[in-house]
SEMI-605288 format. One record per residue (C-alpha): x, y, z. Coordinates in nm, 3 decimals. Layout:
BEGIN
+---------+---------+---------+
|       X |       Y |       Z |
+---------+---------+---------+
|       X |       Y |       Z |
...
+---------+---------+---------+
END
This chain:
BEGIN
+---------+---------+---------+
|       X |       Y |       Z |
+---------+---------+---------+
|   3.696 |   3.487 |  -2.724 |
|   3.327 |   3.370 |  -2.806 |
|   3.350 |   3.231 |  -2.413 |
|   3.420 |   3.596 |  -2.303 |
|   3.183 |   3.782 |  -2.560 |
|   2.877 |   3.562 |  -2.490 |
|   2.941 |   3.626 |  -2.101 |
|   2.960 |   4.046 |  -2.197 |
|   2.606 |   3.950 |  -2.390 |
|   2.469 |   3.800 |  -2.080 |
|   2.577 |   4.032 |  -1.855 |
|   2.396 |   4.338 |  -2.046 |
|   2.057 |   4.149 |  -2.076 |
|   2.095 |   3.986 |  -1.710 |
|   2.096 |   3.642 |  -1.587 |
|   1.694 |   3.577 |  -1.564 |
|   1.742 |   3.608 |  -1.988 |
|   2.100 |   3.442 |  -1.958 |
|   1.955 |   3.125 |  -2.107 |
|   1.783 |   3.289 |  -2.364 |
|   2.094 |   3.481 |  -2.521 |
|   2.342 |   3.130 |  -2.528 |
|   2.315 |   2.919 |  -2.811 |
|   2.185 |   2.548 |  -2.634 |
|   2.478 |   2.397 |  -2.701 |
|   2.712 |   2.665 |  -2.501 |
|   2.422 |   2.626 |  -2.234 |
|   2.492 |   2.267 |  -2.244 |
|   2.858 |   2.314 |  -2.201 |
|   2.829 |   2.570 |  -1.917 |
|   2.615 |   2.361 |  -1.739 |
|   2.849 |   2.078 |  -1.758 |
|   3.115 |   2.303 |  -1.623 |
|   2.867 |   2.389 |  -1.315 |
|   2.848 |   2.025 |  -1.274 |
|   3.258 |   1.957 |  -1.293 |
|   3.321 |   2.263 |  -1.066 |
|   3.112 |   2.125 |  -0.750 |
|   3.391 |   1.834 |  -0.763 |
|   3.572 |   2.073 |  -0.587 |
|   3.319 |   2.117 |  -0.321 |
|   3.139 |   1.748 |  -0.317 |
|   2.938 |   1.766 |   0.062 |
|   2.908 |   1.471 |   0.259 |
|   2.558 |   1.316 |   0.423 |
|   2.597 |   1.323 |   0.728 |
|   2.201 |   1.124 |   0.779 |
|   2.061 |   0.830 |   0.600 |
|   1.727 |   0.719 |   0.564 |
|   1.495 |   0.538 |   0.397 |
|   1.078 |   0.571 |   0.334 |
|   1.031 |   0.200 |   0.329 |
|   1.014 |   0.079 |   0.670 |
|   0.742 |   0.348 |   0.717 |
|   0.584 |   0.450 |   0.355 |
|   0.652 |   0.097 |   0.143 |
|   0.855 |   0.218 |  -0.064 |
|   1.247 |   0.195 |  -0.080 |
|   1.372 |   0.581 |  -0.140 |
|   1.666 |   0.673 |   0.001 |
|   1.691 |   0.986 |   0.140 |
|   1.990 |   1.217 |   0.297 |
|   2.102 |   1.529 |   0.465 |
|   2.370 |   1.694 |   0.349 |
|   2.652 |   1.862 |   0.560 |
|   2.670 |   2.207 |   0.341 |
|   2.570 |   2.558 |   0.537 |
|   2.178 |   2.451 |   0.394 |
|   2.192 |   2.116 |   0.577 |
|   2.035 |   2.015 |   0.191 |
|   1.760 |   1.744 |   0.269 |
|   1.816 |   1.502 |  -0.075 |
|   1.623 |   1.215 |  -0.236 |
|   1.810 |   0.962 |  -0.404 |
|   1.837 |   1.016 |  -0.807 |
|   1.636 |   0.707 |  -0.883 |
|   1.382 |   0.769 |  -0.575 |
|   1.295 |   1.085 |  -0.751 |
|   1.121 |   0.874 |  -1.008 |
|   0.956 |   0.611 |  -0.778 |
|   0.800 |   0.912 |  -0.561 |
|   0.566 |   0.999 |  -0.851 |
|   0.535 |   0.674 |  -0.931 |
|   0.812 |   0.525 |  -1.188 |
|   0.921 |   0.218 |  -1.164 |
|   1.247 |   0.176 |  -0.980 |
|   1.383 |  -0.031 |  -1.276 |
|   1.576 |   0.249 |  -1.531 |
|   1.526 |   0.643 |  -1.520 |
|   1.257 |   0.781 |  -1.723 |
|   1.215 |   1.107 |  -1.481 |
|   1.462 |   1.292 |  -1.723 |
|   1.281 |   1.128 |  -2.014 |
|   0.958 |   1.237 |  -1.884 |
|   1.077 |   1.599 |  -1.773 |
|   1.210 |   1.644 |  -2.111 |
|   0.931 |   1.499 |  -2.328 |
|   0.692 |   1.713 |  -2.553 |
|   0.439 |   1.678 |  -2.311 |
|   0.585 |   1.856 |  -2.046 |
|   0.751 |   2.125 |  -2.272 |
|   0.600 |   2.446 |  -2.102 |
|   0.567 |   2.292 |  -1.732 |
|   0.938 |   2.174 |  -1.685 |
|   1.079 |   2.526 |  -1.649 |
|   1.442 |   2.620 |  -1.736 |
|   1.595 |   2.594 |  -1.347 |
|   1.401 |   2.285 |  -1.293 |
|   1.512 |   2.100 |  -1.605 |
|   1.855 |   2.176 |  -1.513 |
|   1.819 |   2.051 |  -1.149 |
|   1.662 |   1.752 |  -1.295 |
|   1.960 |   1.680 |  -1.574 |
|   2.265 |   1.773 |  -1.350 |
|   2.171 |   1.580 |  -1.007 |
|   2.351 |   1.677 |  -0.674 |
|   2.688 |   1.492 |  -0.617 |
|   2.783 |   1.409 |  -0.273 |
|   2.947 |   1.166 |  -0.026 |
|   2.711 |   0.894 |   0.115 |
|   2.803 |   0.756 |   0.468 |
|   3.041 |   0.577 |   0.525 |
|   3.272 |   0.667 |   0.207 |
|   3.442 |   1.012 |   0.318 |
|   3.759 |   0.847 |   0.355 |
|   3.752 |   0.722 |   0.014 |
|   3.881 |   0.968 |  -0.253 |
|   3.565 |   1.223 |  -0.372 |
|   3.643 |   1.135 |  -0.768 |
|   3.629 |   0.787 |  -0.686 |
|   3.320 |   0.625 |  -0.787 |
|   3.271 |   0.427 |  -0.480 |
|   3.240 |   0.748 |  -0.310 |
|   2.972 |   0.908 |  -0.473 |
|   2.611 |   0.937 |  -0.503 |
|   2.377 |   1.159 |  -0.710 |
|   2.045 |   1.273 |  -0.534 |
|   1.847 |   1.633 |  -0.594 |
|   1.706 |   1.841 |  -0.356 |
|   1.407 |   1.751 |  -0.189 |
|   1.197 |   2.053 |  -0.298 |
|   1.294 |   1.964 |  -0.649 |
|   1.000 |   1.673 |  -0.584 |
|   0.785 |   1.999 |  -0.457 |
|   0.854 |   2.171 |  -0.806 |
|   0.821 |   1.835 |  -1.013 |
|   0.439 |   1.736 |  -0.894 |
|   0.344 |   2.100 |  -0.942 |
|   0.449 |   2.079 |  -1.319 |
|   0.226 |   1.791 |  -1.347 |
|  -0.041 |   1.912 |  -1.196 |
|  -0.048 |   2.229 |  -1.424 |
|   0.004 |   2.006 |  -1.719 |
|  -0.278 |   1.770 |  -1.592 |
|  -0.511 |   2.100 |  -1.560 |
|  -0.402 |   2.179 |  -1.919 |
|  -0.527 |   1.842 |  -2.051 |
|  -0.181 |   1.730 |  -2.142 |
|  -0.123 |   1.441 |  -1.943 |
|  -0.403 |   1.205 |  -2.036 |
|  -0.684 |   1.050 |  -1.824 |
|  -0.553 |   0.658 |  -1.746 |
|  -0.251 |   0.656 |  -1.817 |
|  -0.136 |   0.929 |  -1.611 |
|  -0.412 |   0.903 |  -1.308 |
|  -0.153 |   0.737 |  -1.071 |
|   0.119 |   1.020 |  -1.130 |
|  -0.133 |   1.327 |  -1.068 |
|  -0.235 |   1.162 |  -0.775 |
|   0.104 |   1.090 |  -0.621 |
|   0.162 |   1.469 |  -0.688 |
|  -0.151 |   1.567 |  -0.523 |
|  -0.115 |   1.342 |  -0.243 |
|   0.333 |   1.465 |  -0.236 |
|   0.210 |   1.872 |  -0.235 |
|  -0.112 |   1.828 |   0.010 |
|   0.116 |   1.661 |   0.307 |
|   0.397 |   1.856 |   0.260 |
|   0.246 |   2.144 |   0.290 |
|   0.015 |   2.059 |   0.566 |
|   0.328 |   1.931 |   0.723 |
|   0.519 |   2.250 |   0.677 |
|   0.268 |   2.477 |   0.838 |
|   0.248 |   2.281 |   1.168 |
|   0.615 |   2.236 |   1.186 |
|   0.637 |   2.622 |   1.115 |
|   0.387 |   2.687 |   1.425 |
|   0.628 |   2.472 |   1.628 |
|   0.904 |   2.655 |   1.554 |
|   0.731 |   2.952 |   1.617 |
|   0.629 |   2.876 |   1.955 |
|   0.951 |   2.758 |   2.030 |
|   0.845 |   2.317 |   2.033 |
|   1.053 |   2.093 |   1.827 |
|   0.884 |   1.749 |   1.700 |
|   1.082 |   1.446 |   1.791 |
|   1.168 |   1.204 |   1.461 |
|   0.855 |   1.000 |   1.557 |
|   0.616 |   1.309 |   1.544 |
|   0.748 |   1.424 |   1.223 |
|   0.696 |   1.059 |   1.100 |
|   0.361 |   1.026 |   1.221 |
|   0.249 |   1.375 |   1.096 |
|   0.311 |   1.336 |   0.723 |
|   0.181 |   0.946 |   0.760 |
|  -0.153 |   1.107 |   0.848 |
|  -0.161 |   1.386 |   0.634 |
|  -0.080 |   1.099 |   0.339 |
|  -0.349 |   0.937 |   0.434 |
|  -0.589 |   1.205 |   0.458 |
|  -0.512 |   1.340 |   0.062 |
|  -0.485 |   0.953 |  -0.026 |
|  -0.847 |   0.887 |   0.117 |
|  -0.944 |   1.231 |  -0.142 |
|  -0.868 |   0.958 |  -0.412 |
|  -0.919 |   0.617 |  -0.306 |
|  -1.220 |   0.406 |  -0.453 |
|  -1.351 |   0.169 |  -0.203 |
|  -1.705 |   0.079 |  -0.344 |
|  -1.609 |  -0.191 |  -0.648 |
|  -1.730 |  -0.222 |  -0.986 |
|  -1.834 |  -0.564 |  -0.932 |
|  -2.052 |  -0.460 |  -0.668 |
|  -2.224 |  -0.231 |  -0.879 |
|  -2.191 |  -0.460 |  -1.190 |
|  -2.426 |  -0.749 |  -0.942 |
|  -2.664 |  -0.461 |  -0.832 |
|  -2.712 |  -0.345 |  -1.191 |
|  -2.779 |  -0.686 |  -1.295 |
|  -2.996 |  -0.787 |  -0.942 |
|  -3.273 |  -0.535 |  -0.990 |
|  -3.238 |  -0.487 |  -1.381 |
|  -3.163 |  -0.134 |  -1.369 |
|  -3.001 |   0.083 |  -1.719 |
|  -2.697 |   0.211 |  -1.742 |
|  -2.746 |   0.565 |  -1.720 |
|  -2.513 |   0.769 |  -1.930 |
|  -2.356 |   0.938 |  -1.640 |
|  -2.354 |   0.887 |  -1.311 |
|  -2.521 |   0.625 |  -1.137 |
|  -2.875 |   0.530 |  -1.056 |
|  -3.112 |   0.670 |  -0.759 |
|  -3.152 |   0.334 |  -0.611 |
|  -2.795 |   0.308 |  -0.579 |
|  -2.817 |   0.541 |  -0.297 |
|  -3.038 |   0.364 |  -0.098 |
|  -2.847 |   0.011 |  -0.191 |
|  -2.558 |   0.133 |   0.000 |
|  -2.729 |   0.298 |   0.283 |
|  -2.896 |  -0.011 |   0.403 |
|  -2.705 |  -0.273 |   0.278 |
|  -2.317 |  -0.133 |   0.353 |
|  -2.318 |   0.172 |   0.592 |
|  -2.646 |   0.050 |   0.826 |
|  -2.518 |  -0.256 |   0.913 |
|  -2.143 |  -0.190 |   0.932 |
|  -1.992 |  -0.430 |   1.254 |
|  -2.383 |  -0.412 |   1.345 |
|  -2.343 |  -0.029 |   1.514 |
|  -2.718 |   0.029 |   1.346 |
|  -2.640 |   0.285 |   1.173 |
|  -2.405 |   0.455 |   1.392 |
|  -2.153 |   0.481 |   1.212 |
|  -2.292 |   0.603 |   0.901 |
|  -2.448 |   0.912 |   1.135 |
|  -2.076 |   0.986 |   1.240 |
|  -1.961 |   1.046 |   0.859 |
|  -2.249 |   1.207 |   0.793 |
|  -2.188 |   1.460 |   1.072 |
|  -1.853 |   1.437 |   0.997 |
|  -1.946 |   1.521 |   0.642 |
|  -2.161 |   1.807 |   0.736 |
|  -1.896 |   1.982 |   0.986 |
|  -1.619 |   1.986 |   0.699 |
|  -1.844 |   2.210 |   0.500 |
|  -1.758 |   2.002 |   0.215 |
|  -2.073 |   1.831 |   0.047 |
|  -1.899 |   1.650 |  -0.244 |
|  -1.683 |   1.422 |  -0.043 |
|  -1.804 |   1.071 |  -0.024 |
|  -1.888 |   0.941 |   0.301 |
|  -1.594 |   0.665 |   0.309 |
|  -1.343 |   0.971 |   0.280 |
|  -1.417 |   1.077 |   0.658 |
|  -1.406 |   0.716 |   0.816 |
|  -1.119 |   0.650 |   1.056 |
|  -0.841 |   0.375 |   0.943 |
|  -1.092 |   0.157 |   1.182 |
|  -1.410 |   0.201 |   1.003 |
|  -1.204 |   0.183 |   0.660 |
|  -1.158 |  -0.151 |   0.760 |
|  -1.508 |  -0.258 |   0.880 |
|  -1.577 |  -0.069 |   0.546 |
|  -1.391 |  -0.346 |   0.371 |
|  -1.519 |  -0.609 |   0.525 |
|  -1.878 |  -0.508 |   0.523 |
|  -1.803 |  -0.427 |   0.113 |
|  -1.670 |  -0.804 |   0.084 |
|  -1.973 |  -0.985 |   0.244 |
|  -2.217 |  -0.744 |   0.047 |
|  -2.019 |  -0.847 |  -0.271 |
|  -2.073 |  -1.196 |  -0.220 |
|  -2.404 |  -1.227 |  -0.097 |
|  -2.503 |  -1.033 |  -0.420 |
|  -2.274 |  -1.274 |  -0.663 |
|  -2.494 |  -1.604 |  -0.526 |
|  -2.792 |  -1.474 |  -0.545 |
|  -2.994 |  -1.487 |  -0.890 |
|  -3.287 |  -1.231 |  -0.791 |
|  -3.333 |  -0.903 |  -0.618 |
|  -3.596 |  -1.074 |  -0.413 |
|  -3.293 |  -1.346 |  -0.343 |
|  -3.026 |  -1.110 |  -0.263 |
|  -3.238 |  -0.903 |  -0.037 |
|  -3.385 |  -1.221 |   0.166 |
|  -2.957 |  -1.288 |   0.221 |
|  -2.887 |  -0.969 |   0.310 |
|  -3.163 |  -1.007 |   0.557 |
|  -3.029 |  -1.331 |   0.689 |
|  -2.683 |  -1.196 |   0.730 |
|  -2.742 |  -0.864 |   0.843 |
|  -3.084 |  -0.863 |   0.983 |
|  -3.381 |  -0.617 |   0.903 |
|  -3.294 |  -0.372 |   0.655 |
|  -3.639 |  -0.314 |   0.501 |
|  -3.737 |  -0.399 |   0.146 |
|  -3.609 |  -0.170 |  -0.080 |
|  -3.727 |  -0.408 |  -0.370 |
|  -4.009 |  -0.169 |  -0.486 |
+---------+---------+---------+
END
């Protein structure tokens, strides 16, 4: 009877407020039911894959063979995408913690407790209630709904600066390419083209790359540390000082692979075209001059660690990189 009056209740109100109405723990135990009752309907993957070979990182991933064709991450992968570790699972933990109270919504939570159960390849001629023959995954947009949670908790100052840095920026980096993915694979469709595998692959590699770079630091502290210590500048409060500037004008970007300033003029225009004047220049190199970047960033580094004077370290740089005029003023 309280089965049958609570689903009258529900019915009245509707079932956006259905979760309000139910007492938690008869939530819990429909949900539960929901979960038993798609043993009766447990899909097969019909595709495999994996992100390490091309993104480093060992998620599996699957499409299912339901009317959806459901594209699936693996349960634990879920976690790893936004940067767990792949020992344990501390996505529910995290999705049901205090901190996120507010961001998780109620369909997401519930995606996010009750994963998908399927068969994986390879085991349909096992029995489905065997455990052998199943695996537990969620539905790829689930990741889609998941970094947008912490990025509004992130804007709301709830996940803190440090120790959550690397999870906001896996969702930033997750929502930037997918998106920029979607649309072009949307035109294609559109106009009637469909991507091979490869193009897909080495569309979303590029747009990783391209909201990685928004977040990558190249220039290190130690570098800055030496150059602080070199010409006996303070430590200004915030940012960094004027001279620093010029430092890495004419000691990194002029002389990079010895293209005399080349290639600091294409970032700069580069720079200038995107409209976009608080990028730093080493966010519009190519993979190419990332690396010369590198390099260049390296030598600098250790030219300014042997030297015990400004007047020192600028005679090296010299030596190593030719004429770069005396900045020590």
């Amino acid at each position: 009877m309280d089965e049958i009056d609570d689903k009258r209740k529900a019915g009245k109100i509707g079932g956006a407020r259905r979760a309000e109405v139910l007492a938690p723990d008869r939530r819990a135990e429909i949900a539960r039911k929901a979960a038993a009752a798609r043993w009766d309907k447990v899909y097969a993957a019909i595709h495999k894959g994996n992100f390490e070979k091309e993104f480093g990182i060992a998620i599996e991933c699957y499409v299912l063979n339901d009317p959806h064709k459901t594209a699936v991450v693996s349960q634990r992968g879920m976690g790893q995408a936004i940067g767990f570790s792949r020992r344990g699972s501390r996505l529910t933990v995290f999705a049901n913690s205090k901190t996120m109270d507010g961001y998780i919504g109620r369909e997401l939570r519930e995606k996010l407790e009750h994963p998908l159960v399927f068969q994986p390849p390879g085991a349909a001629a096992a029995s489905p209630l065997s455990a052998s023959a199943r695996a537990h995954g969620y539905d790829a947009a689930v990741l889609i709904d998941l970094c947008r949670a912490i990025l509004a908790a992130r804007a709301d100052g709830k996940l803190s600066r440090g120790r959550y840095d690397r999870m906001v920026e896996q969702a930033n980096i997750i929502i930037g390419a997918s998106a920029k993915l979607g649309i072009r694979d949307l035109v294609y469709a559109l106009a009637g083209y469909s991507p091979t595998t490869d193009e897909v692959i080495a569309a979303f590699k590029l747009y990783v790359q391209q909201e990685a770079r928004e977040y990558e630091k190249e220039f290190p502290d130690q570098l800055y540390a030496e150059w602080y210590r070199l010409y006996q500048l303070p430590k200004p409060q915030k940012n960094k000082p004027w001279k620093f500037k010029h430092l890495t004008v004419e000691h990194v970007y002029q002389p990079l692979a010895k293209s005399n300033g080349k290639i600091l003029q294409l970032t700069q225009a580069l720079r200038a075209a995107s409209n976009d004047r608080g990028k730093r220049l080493h966010q519009f190199l190519s993979e190419v001059g990332v690396k010369a970047l590198r390099t260049q960033l390296g030598q600098t580094l250790g030219i300014a660690q042997v030297s015990d004077t400004a007047e020192q370290y600028e005679a090296n740089i010299r030596r190593a990189f030719g004429g770069q005029g005396d900045l020590f003023k």
